[in-house]
N, C-alpha and C positions, 0 to 999 in steps of 0.2 A: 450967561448963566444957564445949565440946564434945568428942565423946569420937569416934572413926572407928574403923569394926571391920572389919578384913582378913580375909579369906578366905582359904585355899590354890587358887591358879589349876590347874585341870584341863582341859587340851587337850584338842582332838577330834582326831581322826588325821587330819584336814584340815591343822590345822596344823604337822604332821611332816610333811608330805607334802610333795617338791619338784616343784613344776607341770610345770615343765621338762625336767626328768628323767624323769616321768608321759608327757610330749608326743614327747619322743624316744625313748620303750620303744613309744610307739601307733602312730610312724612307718610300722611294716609297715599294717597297719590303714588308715591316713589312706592312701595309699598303693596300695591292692591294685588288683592289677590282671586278676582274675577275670573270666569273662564268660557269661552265661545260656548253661546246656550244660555247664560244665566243673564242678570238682571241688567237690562241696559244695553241687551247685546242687538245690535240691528242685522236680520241673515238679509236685508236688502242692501244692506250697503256696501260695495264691491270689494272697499277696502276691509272692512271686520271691524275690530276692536284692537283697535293699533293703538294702546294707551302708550307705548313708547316713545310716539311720534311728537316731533315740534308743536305740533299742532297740537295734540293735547297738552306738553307741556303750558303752551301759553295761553291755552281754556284752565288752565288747572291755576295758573298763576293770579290769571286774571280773576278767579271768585275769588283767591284770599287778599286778594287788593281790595276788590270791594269790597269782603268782611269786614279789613282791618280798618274801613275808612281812611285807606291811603287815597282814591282818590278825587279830584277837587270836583265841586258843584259842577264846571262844567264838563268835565268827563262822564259823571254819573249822567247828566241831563243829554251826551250823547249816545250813551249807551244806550237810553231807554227810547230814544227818537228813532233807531231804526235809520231806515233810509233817509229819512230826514233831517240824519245830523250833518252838523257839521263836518266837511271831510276835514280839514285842517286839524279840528281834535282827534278825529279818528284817527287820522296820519302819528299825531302826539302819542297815541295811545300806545299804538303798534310800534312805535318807537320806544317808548318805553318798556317793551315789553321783548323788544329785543335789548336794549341796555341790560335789562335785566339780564337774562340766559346768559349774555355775555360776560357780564360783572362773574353771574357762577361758575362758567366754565374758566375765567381768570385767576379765579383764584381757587380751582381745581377742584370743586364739588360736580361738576359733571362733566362728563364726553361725548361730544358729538361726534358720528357717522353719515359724513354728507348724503351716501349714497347714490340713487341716480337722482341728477337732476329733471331730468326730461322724461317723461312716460313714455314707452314706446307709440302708443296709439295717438299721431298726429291727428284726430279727428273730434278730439275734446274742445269744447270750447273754452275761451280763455280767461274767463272767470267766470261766479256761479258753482252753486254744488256741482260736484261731478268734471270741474273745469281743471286747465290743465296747472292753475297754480294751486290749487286745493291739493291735488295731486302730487306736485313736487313736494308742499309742506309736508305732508304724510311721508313720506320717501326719507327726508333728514330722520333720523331717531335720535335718540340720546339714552346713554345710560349712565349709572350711577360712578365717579373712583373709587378707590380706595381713603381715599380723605373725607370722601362724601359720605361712606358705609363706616367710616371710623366714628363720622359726626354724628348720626341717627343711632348708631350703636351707642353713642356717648349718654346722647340726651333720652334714649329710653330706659337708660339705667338711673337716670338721674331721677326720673318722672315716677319711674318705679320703686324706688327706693328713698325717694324725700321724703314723701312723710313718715317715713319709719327711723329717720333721725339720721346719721351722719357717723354711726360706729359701727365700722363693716370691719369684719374678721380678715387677719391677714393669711392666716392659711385654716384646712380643716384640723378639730381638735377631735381627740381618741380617747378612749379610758386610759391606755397608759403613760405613763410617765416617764421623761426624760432627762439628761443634765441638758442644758443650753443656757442662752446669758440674761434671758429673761425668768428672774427668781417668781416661780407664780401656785409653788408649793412649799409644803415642808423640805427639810432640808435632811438626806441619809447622809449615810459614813461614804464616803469613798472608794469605786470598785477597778479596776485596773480598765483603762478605756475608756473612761467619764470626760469630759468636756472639763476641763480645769477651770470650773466657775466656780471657785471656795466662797463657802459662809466662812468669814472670819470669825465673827463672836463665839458662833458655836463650834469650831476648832480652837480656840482658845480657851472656852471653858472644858470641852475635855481634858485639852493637856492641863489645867488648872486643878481637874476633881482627881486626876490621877497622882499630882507630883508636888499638889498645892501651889499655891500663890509664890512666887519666885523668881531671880532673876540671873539669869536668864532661861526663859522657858525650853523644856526638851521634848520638841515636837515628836511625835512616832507618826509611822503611816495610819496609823489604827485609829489616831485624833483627828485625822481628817476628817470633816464633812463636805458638802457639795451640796445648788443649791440644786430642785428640780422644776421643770416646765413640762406641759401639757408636750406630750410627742407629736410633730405637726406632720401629715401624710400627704402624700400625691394621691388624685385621682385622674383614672379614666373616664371620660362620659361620652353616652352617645345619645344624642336630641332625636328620639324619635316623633314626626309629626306626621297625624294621620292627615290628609289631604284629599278625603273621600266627596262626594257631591255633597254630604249634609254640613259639612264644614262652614260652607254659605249658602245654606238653604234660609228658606222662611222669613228671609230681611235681616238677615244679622251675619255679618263676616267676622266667624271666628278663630280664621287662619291668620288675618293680618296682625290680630294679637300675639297668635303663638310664634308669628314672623319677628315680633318687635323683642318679647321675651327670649328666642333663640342670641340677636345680635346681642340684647341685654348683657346676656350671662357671655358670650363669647368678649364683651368687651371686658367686663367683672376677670375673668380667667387671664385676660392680659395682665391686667391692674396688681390687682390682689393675692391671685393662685399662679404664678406663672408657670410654675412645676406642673400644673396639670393639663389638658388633654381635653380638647372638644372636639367630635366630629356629629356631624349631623346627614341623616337619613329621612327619604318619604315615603311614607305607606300605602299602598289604595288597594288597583288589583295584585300587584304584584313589590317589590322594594325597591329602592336606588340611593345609594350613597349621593350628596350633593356637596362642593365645597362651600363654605359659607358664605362666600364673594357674589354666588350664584342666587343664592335665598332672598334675594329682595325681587328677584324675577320668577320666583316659581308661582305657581297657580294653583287649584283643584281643580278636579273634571268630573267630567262623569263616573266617577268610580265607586268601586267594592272596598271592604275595607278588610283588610288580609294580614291581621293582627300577628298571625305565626310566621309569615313569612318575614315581615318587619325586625320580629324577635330575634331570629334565626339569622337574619343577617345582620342586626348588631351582634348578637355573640360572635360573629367571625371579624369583626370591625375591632372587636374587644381583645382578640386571641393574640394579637402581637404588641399587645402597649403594655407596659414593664412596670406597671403601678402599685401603690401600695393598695390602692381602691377601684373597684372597677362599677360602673353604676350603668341603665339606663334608665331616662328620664322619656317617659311618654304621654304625648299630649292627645286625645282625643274624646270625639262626641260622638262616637257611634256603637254598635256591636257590630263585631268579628260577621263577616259576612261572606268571605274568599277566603278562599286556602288553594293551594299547590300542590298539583297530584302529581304520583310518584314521574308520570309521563310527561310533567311539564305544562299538563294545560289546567287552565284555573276553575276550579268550580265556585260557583256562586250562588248564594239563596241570600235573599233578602226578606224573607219572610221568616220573621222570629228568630230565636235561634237553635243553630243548627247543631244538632248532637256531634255532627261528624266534623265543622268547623271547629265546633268549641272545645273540640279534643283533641286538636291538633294544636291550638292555642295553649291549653294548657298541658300540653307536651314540649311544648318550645319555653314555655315557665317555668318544668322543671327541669331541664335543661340549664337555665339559664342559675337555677339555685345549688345544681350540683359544681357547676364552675365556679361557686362564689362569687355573683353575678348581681349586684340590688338591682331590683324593678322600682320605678317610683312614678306612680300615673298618677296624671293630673285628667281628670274626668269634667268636660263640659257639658252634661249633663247631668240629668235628676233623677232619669225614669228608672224605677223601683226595678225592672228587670236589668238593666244594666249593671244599676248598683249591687245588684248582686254579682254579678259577673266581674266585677273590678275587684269586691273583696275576697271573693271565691281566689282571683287570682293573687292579690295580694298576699293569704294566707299560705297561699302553695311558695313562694319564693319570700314569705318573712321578709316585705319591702312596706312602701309607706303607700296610700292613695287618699290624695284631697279630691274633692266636688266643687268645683269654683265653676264661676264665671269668668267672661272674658276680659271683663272689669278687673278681678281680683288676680289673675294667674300671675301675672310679673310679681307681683308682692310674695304669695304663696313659694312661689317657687325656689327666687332667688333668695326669700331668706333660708328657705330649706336648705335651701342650698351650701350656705355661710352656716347654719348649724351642723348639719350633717350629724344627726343623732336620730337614733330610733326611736318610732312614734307608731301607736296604734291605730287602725282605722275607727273611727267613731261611728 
């Protein structure tokens, strides 16, 4: 007789572990939007600011494990012992922390790029900062898929738009009126070309007031009615983000927000609007169109912010899409500081603003009003001279501009977005 002997099953903390949940706590991380110079940055350290790198992924993994109190008493007690822990749990650790990268790249939330294994300068010692395995780890990268950037795009729409309840508009609505099969007006007579969605009742009582009560009824074209719906439009849009040095000055990264609101709305566009049109561009000294695939790796630098030049190259990003709507959407916290002169090289003043910038901004504004063009700025800032200069431009191209934070912009934006109606600056 064959006999089978059971074990008791003991999980590894991999398998408690929800990837997902793991992928949406790393979001700031996957996401950052730092730049050589600014906070955190070491100019001694030979590598840079390789947030790419294995290595920081598994510095990045490792504080949201121990956030999350994933893990056990004695992991924690060798984390904090230093040299004096146990190698056996630190081996566990590092182990689990490649399980992990691997569980993600398994089931396609990231890509690794071996890269070179080996440094060329055989003269590093062979562990220790500066050693030649520190080195190899920096060498692997990793970046985001396409499943990864679909997931973060997913869960920032979701973060952004839950407390706002769960009735999102399925395309944008317009003053006029349409036939379609959703009855969501009154009901007219019938015109040659309508969508044959009849009101019964009120086709029957015309032919009823005309011929009375009778049987059988003698329908004419002229007792037709039809019902109507809000007429639903396409739009064009283009995501302008200014990406200047103050973006993430002063302890507060206001880029990585307008990063997560950009995927937001690009997910929303998929879902909801699919007839419409997202492209996204960055502003600083100068312009650059960016695909969206690329937007979880862009940065800010040292830069100017060159508000016209920005403008100027969405209206030409606008000039070939076939829409019923054409909009841009611009996110910044600065004042216009660069502009483009006719020879191509960039002038800049950062001291106040400049008559000769700010008239070249508002000539790319009206520009952008005489194409039928909306502007619609969202202003991370308060300062009273700004604020002028937002509604100053808002006025000139009859578009919308909110004052938010970087708390509130996802909510702001994307509901504006699902209304699509016109609103006064306050």
């Amino acid at each position: 007789m064959r006999y089978v002997t059971y074990e008791q099953f003991r999980g590894s903390l991999l398998d408690a572990l929800n990837l997902q949940g793991l992928l949406d706590k790393l979001s700031d991380f996957l996401l950052q939007s730092g730049f050589a110079g600014g906070y955190g940055w070491n100019p001694w350290d030979e590598y840079g600011d390789e947030r790419d790198s294995m290595e920081a992924l598994r510095d990045a993994i490792l504080r949201q494990l121990i956030e999350s109190g994933k893990l056990t008493p004695e992991m924690i007690e060798a984390l904090r012992s230093g040299g004096e822990a146990d190698p056996e749990t630190l081996a566990e650790i590092s182990q689990l922390l490649d399980d992990i990268i691997e569980a993600l790249v398994d089931e396609g939330y990231l890509r690794v790029d071996s890269g070179s294994a080996m440094p060329d300068d055989t003269h590093q010692p062979l562990s220790g900062p500066g050693s030649v395995g520190q080195a190899a780890a920096r060498s692997v990268k990793f970046e985001l898929t396409e499943k990864g950037l679909d997931f973060l795009s997913y869960r920032a729409l979701r973060s952004l738009l839950g407390p706002r309840g769960q009735g999102v508009a399925g395309s944008h609505e317009t003053a006029a009126l349409s036939t379609g099969i959703e009855a969501e007006a009154a009901s007219r007579p019938y015109r040659f070309g309508d969508t044959m969605n009849l009101d019964g009742p009120a086709t029957l009582l015309n032919a009823i007031a005309r011929e009375g009560l009778k049987f059988p009824l003698d329908l004419q074209y002229s007792d037709l009615m039809v019902h109507q719906s809000p007429h639903r439009s396409t739009c064009a849009t283009v995501l302008m983000l200014d990406c200047s040095h103050s973006m993430i000055l002063y302890g507060e990264d206001r880029f990585t927000p307008a990063k997560k609101v950009a995927l937001a709305l690009a997910h929303l566009l998929r879902v909801q609007f699919p007839g419409d049109s997202l492209k996204c561009l960055l502003f600083h000294d100068s312009a650059e169109e960016i695909p969206l695939a690329e937007l979880p790796t862009a940065q800010v630098g040292p830069y100017h912010t060159n508000t016209a030049e920005g403008l100027r190259l969405a209206r030409r990003m606008l000039k070939g899409e076939r829409k019923d709507m054409r909009q841009i959407i611009m996110i910044t916290d600065g004042k216009p500081s660069a502009m483009t002169l006719p020879n191509g090289q960039i002038y800049t003043n950062s001291m106040g603003l400049d008559r000769q910038v700010l008239a070249e901004a508002f000539k790319e504004v009206g520009a952008c009003r005489r194409e039928n063009i909306a502007i619609n700025t969202f202003m991370l800032a308060r300062d009273p001279i700004l604020v002028g200069f937002v509604k100053k431009m808002t006025e000139i191209c009859r578009g919308k501009a909110y004052f938010t934070t970087p708390m509130t912009l996802g909510q702001y934006l994307l509901l504006d977005y699902m209304r699509n109606k016109t609103g006064k600056v306050s």
